[in-house]
N, C-alpha and C positions, 0 to 999 in steps of 0.2 A: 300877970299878963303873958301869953303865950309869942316865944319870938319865931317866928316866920323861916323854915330853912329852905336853902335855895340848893339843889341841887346838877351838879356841874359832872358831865363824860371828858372823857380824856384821851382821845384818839393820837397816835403817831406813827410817823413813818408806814403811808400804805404803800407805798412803792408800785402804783399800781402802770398797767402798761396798755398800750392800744390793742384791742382783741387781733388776733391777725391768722386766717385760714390758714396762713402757708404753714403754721409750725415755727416750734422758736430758731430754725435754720433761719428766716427773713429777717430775725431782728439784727442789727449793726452790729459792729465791735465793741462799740459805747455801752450799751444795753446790754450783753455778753459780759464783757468786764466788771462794769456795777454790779452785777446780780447774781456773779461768781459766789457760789452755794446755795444760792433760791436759784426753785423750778421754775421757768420761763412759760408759767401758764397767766395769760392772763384775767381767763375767767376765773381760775378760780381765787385769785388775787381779789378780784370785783365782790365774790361770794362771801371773801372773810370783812370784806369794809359790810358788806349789808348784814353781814348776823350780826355786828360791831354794835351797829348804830339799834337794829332791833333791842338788842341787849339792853341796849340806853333807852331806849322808848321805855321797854318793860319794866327799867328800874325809874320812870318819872322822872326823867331828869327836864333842868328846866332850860337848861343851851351845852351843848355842846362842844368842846374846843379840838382843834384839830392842828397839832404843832412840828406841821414841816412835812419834806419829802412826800408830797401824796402824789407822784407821780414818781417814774425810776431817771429817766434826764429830762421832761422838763417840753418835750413835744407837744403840739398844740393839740394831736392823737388822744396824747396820753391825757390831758386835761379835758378833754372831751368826755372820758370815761369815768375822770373825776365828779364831773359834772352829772353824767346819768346816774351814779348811783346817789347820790345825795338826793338829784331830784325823787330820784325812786323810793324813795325811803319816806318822803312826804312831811320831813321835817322843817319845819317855817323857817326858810333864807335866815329870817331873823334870828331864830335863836343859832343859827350856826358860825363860828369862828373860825377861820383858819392861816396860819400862815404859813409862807414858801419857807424849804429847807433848801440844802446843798446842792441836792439832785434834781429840783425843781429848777436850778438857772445853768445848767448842763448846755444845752441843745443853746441858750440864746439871754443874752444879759436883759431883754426887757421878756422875756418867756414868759415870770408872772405877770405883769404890769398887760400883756397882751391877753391874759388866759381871764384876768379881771374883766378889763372891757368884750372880754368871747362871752366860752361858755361859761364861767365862772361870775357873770357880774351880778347874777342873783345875790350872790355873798359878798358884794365888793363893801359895799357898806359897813359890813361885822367884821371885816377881816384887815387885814393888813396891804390897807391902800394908798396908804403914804405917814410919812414921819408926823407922830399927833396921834395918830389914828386912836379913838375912842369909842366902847360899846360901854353904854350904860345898862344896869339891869339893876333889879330891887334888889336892894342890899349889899352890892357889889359893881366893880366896873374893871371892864379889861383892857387892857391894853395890848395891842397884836405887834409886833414889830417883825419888821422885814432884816433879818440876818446874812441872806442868802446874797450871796455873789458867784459870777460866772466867773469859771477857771477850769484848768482841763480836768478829765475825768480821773488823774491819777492823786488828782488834791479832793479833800472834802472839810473843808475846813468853813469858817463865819466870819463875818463882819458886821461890828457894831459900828457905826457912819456915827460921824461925826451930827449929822442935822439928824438922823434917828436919837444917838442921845442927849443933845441939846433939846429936842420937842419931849423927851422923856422927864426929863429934870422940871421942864417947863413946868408938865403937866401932875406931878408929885410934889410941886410947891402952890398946886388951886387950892386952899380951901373946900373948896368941895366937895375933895375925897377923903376928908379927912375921918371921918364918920361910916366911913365904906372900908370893906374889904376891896383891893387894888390889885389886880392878878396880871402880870404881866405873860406875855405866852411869847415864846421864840426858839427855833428849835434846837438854837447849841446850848449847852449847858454855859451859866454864866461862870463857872469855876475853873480854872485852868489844868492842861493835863500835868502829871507830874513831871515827862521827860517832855523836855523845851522843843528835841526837833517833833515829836507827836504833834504838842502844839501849835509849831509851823505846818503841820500836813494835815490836821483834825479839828485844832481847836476853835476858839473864837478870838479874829483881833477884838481888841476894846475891852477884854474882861476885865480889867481892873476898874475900869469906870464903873460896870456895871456894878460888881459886887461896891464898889464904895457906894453906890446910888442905895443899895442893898442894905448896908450897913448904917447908912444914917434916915432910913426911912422904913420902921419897923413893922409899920401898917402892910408893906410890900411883899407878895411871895411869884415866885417864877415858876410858871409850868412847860417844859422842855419836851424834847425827842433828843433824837440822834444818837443814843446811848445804847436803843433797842432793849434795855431794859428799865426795871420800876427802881427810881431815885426816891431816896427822900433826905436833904441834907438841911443842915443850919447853917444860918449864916454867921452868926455867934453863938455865942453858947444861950440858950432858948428852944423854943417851939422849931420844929422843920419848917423852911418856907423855901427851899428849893425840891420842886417835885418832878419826878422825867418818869414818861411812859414807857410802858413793853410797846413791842413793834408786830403792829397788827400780818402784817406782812412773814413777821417768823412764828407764827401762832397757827397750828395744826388749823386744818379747814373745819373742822370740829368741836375744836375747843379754844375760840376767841376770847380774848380776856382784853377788858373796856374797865379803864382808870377812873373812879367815882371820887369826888369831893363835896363836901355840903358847906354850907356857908351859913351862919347862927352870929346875927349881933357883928356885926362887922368883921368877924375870921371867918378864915379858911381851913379845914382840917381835911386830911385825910380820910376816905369812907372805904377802903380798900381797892379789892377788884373782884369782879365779877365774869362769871364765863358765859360767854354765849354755848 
């Protein structure tokens, strides 16, 4: 009998920003400092999220995940544009995922929580709308969690909340998912940096919860951002199930590269990358 593969894109970090006539003179201090070494264009920021997502139409994928910073601080502008290109793209609300990274709660500690109920609540549903939050799908299920917290622009670090991983735990001890592949999506890596004060200025609090969540729950693999490049680590010695995307955002206008996964019999494996 033939087993069914489900195919999974893996978008991060689009950093994208409000179009703005005046030239990147108009944009803040805020938006100048973040995007120190990226060109302050915003369309063509918009142009590399749409060959992204085409890429992924092209390669059949069957939903999409999108893990953090999809704006640069976090403006209701900026999620505005988030919103048009996705809608532009014509890819069903449903199969799309996403959730806030660092730079998405910049500007305002409910920024996501506002940009769900705006233009973003097409997605609110698939994505990371409160602690719990679950997307089922044949043969697998995701789970989105919100990592993001507001602090100034000279931190970029995460937070695992106490009632995010209380409803995590909850939900890897249902029965339910037992028989499923379980993909967790958040955008800081669950593994610590090596130098502590990085850590206090990058990392994520809570990681050691998570990686122990990690370690006694093997059916479990994490898909990240914030790294701007492609991860794939172990969480013991086994298969990879910690995976982080390239950053759409540092990917020539030309040559987009979109994070594929397929899913066969309750795993997840890696399916490389593909270029737009």
């Amino acid at each position: 009998m033939s087993v069914k593969t489900t195919r999974i894109a893996h978008l991060s970090d689009l950093h994208l920003l409000e179009p703005n006539p005046d030239g990147s003179r108009s944009y803040g201090f805020d938006v100048r400092f973040v995007s120190l070494g990226r060109k302050l264009d915003a369309r063509e920021r918009m142009r590399k999220v749409t060959r992204a997502l085409e890429a992924a139409q092209r390669a059949g994928v069957d939903h999409v995940v999108v893990s953090g910073d999809l704006t640069e601080t976090g403006t209701a502008r900026q999620f505005e544009a988030v919103a048009e290109v996705f809608h532009d793209s014509r890819i069903p609300p449903s199969q799309v995922t996403m959730v806030p990274g660092n730079h998405d709660a910049y500007t305002a500690p409910r920024a996501w929580r506002e940009a769900l109920d705006g233009p973003l609540r097409a997605y609110a549903e698939t994505s990371a709308h409160g602690p719990g939050a679950v997307v089922e799908r044949p043969g697998f299920c995701i789970l989105p969690i919100d990592v993001a917290c507001h602090q100034p622009v000279t931190r970029s670090s995460g937070e695992l909340s106490m009632l995010e991983a209380d409803a995590l735990e909850r939900r890897l001890r249902d029965p339910a998912f037992s028989r499923k592949a379980v993909v967790v999506v958040q955008h800081h890596p669950p593994n610590p940096h090596r130098v502590p004060a990085w850590q206090w200025i990058d990392g994520l609090r809570g990681w050691a919860r998570m990686m122990k969540l990690l370690e006694q729950n093997p059916e479990v693999q994490v898909l990240h951002g914030h790294l701007h490049y492609a991860v794939n680590r172990m969480v013991v010695n086994g298969r990879d199930r910690i995976f982080g995307a390239p950053a759409v955002v540092s990917d020539k206008d030309d040559a987009v590269r979109v994070r594929l996964y397929e899913v066969r019999d309750g795993v997840l494996e890696s399916a490389g990358l593909i270029a737009a």
